[in-house]
NUNUBA-939736 format. One record per residue (C-alpha): residue number from 1; residue in three letters; chain; x, y, z. Coordinates in nm, 4 decimals. Example, Ala and Ser with C-alpha at 12.3 -4.5 7.8 and 13.67 -1.06 7.14 Angstrom:
BEGIN
rec nr 1; rest ALA; kette A; px 1.2300; py -0.4500; pz 0.7800
rec nr 2; rest SER; kette A; px 1.3670; py -0.1060; pz 0.7140
% end
This chain:
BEGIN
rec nr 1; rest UNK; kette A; px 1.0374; py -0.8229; pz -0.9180
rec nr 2; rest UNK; kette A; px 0.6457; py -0.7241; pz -0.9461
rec nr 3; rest UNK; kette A; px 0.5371; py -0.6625; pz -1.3410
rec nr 4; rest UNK; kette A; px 0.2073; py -0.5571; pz -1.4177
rec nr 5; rest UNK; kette A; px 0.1833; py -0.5999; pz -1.8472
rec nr 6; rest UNK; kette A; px -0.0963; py -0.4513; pz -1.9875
rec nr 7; rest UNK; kette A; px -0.3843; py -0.5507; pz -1.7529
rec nr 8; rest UNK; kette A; px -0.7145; py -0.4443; pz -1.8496
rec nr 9; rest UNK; kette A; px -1.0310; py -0.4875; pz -1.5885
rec nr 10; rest UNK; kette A; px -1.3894; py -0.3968; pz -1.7328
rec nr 11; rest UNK; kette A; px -1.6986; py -0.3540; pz -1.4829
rec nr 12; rest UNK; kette A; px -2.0663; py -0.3039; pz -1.6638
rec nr 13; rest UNK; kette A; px -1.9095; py -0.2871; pz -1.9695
rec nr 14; rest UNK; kette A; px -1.6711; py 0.0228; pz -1.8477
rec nr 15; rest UNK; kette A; px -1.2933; py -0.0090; pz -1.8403
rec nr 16; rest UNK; kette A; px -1.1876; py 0.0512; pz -1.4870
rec nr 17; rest UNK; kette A; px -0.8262; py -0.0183; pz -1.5839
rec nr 18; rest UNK; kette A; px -0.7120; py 0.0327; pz -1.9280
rec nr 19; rest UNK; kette A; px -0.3841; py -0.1475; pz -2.0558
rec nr 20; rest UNK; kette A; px -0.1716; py -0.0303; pz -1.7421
rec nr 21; rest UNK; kette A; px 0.2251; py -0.1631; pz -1.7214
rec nr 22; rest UNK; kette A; px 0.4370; py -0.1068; pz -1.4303
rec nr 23; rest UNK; kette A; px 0.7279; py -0.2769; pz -1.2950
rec nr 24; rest UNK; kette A; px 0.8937; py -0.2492; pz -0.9714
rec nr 25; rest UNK; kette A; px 1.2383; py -0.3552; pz -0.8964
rec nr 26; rest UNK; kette A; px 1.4043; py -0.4552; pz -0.5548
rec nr 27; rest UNK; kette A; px 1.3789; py -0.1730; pz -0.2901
rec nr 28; rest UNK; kette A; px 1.1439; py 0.0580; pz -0.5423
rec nr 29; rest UNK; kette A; px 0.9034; py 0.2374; pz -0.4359
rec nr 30; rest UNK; kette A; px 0.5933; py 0.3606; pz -0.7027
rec nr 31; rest UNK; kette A; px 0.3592; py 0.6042; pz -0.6141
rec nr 32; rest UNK; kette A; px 0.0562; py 0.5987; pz -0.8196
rec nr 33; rest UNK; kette A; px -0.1269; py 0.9367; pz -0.8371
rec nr 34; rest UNK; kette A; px -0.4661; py 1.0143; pz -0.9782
rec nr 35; rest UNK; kette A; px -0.8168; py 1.1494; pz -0.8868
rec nr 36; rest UNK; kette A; px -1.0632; py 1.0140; pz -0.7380
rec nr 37; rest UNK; kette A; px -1.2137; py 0.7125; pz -0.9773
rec nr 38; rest UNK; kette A; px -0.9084; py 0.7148; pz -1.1946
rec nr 39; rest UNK; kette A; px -0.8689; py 0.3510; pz -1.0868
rec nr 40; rest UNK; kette A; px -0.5551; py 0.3548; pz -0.7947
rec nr 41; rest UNK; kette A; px -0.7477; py 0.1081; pz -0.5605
rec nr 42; rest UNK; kette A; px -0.8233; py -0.1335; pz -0.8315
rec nr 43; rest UNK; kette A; px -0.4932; py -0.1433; pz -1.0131
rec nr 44; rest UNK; kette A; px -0.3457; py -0.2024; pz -0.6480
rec nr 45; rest UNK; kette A; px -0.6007; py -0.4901; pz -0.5665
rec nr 46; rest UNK; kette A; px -0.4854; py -0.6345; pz -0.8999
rec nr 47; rest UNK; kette A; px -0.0937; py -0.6171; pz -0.8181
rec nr 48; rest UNK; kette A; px -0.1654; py -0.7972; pz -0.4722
rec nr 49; rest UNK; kette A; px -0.3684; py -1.0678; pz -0.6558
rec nr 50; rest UNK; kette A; px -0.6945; py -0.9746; pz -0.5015
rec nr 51; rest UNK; kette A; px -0.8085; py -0.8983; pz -0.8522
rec nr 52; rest UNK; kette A; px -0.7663; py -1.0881; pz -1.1898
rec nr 53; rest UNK; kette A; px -0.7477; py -0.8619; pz -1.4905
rec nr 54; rest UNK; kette A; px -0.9474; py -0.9774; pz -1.7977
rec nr 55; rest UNK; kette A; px -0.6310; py -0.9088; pz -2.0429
rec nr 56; rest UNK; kette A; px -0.2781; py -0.8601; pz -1.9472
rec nr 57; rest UNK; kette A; px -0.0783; py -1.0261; pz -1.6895
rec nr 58; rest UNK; kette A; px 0.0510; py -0.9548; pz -1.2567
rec nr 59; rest UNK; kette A; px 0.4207; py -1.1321; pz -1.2825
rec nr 60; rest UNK; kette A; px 0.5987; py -1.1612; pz -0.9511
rec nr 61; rest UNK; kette A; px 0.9364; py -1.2707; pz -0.9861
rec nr 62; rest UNK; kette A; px 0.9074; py -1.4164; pz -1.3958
rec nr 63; rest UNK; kette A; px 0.5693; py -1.6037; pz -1.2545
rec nr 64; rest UNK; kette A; px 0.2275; py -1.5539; pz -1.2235
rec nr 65; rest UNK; kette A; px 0.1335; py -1.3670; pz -0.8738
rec nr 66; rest UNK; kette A; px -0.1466; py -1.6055; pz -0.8503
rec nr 67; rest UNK; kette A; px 0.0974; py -1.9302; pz -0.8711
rec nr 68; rest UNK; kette A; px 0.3767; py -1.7301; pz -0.6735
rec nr 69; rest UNK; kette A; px 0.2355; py -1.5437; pz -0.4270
rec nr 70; rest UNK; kette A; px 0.4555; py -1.3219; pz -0.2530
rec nr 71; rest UNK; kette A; px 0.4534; py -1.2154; pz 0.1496
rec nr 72; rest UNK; kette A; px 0.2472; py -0.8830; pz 0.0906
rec nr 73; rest UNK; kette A; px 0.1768; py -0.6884; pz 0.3160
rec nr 74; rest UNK; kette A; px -0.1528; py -0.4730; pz 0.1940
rec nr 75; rest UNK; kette A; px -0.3385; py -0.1573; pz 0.3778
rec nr 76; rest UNK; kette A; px -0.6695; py -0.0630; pz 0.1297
rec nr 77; rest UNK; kette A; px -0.9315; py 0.1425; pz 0.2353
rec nr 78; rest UNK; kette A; px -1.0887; py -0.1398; pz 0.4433
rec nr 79; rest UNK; kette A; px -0.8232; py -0.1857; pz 0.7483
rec nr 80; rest UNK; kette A; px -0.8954; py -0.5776; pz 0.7560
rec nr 81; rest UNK; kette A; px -0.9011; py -0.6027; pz 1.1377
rec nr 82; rest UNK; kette A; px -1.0878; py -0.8679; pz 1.3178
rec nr 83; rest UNK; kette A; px -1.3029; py -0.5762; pz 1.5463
rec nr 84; rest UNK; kette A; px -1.4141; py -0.8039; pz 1.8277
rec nr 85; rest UNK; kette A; px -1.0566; py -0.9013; pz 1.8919
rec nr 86; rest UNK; kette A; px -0.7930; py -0.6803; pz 2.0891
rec nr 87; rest UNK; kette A; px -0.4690; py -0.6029; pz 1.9565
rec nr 88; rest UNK; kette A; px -0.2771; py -0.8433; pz 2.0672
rec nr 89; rest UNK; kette A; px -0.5072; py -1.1166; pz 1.9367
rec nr 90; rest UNK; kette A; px -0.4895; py -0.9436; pz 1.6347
rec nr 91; rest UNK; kette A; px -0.1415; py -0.9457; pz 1.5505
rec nr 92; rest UNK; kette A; px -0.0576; py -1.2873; pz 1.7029
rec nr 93; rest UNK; kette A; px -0.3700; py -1.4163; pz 1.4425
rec nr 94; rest UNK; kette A; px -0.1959; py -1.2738; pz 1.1459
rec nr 95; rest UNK; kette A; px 0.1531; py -1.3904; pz 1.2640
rec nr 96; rest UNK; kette A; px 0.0342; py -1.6916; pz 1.2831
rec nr 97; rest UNK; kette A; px -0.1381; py -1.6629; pz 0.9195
rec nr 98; rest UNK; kette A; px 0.1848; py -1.6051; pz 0.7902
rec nr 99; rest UNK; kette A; px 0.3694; py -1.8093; pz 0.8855
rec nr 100; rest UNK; kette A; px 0.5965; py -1.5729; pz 1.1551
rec nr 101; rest UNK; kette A; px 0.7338; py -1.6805; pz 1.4552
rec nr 102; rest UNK; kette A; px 0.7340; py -1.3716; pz 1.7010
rec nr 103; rest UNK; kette A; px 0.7458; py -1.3683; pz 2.0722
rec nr 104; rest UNK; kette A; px 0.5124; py -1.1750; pz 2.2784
rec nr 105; rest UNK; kette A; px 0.7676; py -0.9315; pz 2.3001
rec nr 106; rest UNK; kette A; px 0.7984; py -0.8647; pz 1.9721
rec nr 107; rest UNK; kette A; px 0.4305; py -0.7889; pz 1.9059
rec nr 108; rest UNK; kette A; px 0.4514; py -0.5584; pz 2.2492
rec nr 109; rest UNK; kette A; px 0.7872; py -0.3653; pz 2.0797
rec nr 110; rest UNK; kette A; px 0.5544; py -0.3483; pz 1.7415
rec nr 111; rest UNK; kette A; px 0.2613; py -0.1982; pz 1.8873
rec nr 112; rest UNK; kette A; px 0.4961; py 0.0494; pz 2.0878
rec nr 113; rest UNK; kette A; px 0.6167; py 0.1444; pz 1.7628
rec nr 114; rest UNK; kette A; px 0.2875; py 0.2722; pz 1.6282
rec nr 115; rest UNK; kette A; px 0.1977; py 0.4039; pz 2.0499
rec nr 116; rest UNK; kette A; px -0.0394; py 0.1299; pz 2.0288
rec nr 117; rest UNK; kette A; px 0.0972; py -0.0362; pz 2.3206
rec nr 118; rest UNK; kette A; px -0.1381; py 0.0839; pz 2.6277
rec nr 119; rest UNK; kette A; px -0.4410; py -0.0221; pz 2.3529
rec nr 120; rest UNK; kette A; px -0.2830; py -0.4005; pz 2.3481
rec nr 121; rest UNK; kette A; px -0.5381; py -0.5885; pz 2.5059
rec nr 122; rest UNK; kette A; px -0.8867; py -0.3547; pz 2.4291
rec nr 123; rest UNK; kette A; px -1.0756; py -0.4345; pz 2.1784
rec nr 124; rest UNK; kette A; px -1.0371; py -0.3290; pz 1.7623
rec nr 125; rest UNK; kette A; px -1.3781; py -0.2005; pz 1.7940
rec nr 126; rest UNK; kette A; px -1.2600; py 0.0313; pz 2.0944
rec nr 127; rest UNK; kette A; px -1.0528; py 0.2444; pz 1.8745
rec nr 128; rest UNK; kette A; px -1.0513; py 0.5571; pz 1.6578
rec nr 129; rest UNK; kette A; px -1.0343; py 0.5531; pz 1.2897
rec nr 130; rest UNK; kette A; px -0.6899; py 0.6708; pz 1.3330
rec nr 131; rest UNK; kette A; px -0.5376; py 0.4112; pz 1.5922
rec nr 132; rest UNK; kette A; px -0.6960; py 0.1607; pz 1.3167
rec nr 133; rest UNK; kette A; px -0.4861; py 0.2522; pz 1.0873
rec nr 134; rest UNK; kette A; px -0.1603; py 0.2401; pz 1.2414
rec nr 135; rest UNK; kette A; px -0.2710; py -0.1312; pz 1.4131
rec nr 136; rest UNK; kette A; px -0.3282; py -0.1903; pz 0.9855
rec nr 137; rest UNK; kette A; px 0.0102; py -0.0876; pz 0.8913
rec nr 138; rest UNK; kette A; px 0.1868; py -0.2755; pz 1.2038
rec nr 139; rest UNK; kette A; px 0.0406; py -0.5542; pz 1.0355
rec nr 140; rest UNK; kette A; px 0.1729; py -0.4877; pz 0.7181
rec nr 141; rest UNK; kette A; px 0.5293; py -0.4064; pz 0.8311
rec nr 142; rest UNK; kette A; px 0.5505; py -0.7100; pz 1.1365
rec nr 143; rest UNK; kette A; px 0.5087; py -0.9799; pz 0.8806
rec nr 144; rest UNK; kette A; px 0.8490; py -0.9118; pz 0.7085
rec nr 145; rest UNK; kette A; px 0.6896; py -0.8071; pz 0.3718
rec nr 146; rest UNK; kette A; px 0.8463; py -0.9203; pz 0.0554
rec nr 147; rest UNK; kette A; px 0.5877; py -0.6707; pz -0.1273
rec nr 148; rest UNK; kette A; px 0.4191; py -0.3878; pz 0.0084
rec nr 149; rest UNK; kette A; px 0.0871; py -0.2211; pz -0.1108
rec nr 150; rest UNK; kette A; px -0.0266; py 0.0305; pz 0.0379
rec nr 151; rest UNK; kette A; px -0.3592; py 0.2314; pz -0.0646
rec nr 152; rest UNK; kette A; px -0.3502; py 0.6015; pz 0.1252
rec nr 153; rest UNK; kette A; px -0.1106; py 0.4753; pz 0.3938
rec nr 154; rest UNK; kette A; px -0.1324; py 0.7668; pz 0.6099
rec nr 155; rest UNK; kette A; px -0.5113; py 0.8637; pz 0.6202
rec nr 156; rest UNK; kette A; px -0.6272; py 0.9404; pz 0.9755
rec nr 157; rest UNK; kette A; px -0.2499; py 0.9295; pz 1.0708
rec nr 158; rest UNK; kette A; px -0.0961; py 1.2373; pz 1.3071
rec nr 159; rest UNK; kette A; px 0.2815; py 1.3812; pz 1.1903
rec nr 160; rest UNK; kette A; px 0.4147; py 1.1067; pz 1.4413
rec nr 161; rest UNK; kette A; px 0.2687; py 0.8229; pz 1.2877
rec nr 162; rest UNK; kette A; px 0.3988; py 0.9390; pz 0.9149
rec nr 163; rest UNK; kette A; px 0.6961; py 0.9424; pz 1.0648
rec nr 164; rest UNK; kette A; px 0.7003; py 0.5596; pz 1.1927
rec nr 165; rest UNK; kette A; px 0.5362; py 0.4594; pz 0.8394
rec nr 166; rest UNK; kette A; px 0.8266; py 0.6269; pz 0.6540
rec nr 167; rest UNK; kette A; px 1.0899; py 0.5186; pz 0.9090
rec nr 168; rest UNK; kette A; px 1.0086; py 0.1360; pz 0.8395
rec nr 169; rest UNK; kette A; px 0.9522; py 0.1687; pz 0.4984
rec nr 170; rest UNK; kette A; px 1.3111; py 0.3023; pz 0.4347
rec nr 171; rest UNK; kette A; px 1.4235; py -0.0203; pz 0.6522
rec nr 172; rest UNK; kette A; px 1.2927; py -0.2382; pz 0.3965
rec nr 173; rest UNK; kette A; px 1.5893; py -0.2154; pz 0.1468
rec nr 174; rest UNK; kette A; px 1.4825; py -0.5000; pz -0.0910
rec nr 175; rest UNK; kette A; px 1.1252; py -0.4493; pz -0.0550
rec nr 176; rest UNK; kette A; px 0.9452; py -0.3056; pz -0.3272
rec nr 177; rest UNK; kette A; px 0.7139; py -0.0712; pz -0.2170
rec nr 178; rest UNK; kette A; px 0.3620; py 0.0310; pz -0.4225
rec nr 179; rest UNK; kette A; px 0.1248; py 0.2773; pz -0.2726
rec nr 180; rest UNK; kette A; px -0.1028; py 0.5173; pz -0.3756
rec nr 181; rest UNK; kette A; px -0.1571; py 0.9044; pz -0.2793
rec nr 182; rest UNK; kette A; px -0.3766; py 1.2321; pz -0.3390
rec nr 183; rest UNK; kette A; px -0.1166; py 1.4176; pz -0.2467
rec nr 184; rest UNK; kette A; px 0.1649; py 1.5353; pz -0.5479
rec nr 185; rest UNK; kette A; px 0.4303; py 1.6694; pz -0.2640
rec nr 186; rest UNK; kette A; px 0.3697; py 1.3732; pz -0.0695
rec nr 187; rest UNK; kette A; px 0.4099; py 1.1395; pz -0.3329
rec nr 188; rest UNK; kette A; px 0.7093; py 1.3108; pz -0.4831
rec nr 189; rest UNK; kette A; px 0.8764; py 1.3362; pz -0.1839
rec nr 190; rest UNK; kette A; px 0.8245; py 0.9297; pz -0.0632
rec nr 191; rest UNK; kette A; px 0.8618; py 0.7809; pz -0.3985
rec nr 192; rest UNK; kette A; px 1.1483; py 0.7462; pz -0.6321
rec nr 193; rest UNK; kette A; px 0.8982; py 0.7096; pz -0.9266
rec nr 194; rest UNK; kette A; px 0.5504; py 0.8250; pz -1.0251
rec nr 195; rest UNK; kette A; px 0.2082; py 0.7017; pz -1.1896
rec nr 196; rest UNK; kette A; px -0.0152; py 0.9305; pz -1.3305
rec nr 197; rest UNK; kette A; px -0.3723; py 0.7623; pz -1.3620
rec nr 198; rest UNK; kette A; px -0.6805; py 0.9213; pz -1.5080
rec nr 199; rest UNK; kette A; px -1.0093; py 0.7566; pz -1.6089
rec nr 200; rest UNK; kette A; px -0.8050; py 0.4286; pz -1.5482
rec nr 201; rest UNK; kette A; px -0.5173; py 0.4932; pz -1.8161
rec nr 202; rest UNK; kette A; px -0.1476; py 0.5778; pz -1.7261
rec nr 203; rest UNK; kette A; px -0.1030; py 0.9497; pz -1.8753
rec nr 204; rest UNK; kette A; px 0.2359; py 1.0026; pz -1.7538
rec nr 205; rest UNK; kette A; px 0.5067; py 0.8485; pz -1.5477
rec nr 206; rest UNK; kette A; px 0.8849; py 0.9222; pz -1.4254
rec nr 207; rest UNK; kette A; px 1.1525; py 0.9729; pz -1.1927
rec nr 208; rest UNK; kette A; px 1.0593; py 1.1886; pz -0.8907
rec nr 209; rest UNK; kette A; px 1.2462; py 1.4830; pz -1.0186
rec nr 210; rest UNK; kette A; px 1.0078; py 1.4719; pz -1.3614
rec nr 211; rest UNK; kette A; px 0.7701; py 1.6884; pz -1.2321
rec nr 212; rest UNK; kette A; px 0.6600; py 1.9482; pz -1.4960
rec nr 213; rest UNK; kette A; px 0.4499; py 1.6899; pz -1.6773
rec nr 214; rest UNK; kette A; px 0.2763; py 1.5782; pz -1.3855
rec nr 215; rest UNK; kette A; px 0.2161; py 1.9227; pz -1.2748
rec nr 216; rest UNK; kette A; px 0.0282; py 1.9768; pz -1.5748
rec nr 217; rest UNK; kette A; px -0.1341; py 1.7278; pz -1.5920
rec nr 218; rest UNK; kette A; px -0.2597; py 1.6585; pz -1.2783
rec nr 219; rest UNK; kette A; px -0.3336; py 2.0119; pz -1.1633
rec nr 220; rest UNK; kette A; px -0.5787; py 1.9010; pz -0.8895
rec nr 221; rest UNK; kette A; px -0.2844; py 1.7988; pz -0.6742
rec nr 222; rest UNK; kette A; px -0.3396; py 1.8635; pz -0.3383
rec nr 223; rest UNK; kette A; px -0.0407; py 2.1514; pz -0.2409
rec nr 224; rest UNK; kette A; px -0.0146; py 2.1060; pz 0.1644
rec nr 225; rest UNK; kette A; px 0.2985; py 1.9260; pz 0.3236
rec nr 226; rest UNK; kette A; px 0.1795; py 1.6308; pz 0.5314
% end
């Protein structure tokens, strides 16, 4: 479904991503691994068509992502919330946005998903870094995603909340899922393959039970379970 061929990006004469390929089937889901500066958040910009690559190509479905642009539903670092609105206002703007018809009390049973639901009519700005977040990934998930990107989906998230994030991502059957992690277990454990990046160049990639390679060479890997 997604195919990234080759793509290239170059900033002050520095490659930030060096001839990457990736594909992603139906239901997949990639984690892409690396330290920090190896180039995760801008290969993901690129997949969601935020980014054009100077060579190579972002297929979605045998066409250009830019001429067939996909439902995505995209977390980066930057939640994307409109901070003087509440939560409610939030979610029924982006509903709108794309395109989904949801009664009120489907946003109320999405934002009681997350625990967000006694927050539904404060203001974005009111809330912690973490209650951002999950608001951010509600929007992701709400939409019906027919692509999901996901940069560090569960920073500033308690166990609870990793929990929800992993519940609904396993409910998307067809949707391929792309996200990106510090953490090797984590990664592993959530993804059924792996992306090695370093210095923006994919060093090594495989199945989730391939691990000896990325062990080695990514030995940085944070060790904790989430």
């Amino acid at each position: 479904m997604l195919e990234m061929d080759g793509v290239t990006l170059s900033l002050a004469g520095r490659d930030i991503i060096d001839d990457v390929s990736l594909s992603l089937s139906a239901g997949e889901k990639l984690a892409v691994l690396g330290p920090n500066g190896a180039g995760k958040t801008t290969l993901l910009k690129m997949a969601a068509g935020l980014l054009e690559p100077d060579r190579g190509s972002v297929i979605w479905q045998n066409k250009d992502i830019l001429k067939n642009r996909p439902r995505i539903g995209f977390l980066g670092h930057e939640v994307q919330l409109y901070e003087d609105l509440t939560l409610r206002q939030n979610l029924n703007f982006f509903a709108r946005l794309y395109g989904c018809s949801l009664k009120e009390s489907e946003i109320e049973s999405w934002l009681s998903r997350f625990d967000l639901m006694i927050y539904a009519d404060s203001r974005v700005e009111e809330l912690s870094r973490g209650m951002k977040q999950r608001l951010a990934l509600c929007r992701c998930f709400f939409i019906s995603p027919q692509l999901l990107i996901l940069d560090e989906p569960y920073t500033g998230l308690d166990v609870s909340s990793i929990k929800v994030l992993v519940e609904l991502w396993s409910e998307l059957s067809s949707c391929p899922v792309l996200f990106t992690t510090h953490d090797l277990d984590w990664g592993l454990e959530h993804g059924d393959r792996w992306l090695l990046l370093k210095k923006g160049k994919a060093v090594a990639g495989g199945d989730s039970s391939e691990v000896d390679s990325l062990k080695k060479k990514f030995p940085g890997a944070r060790r904790e379970k989430v």
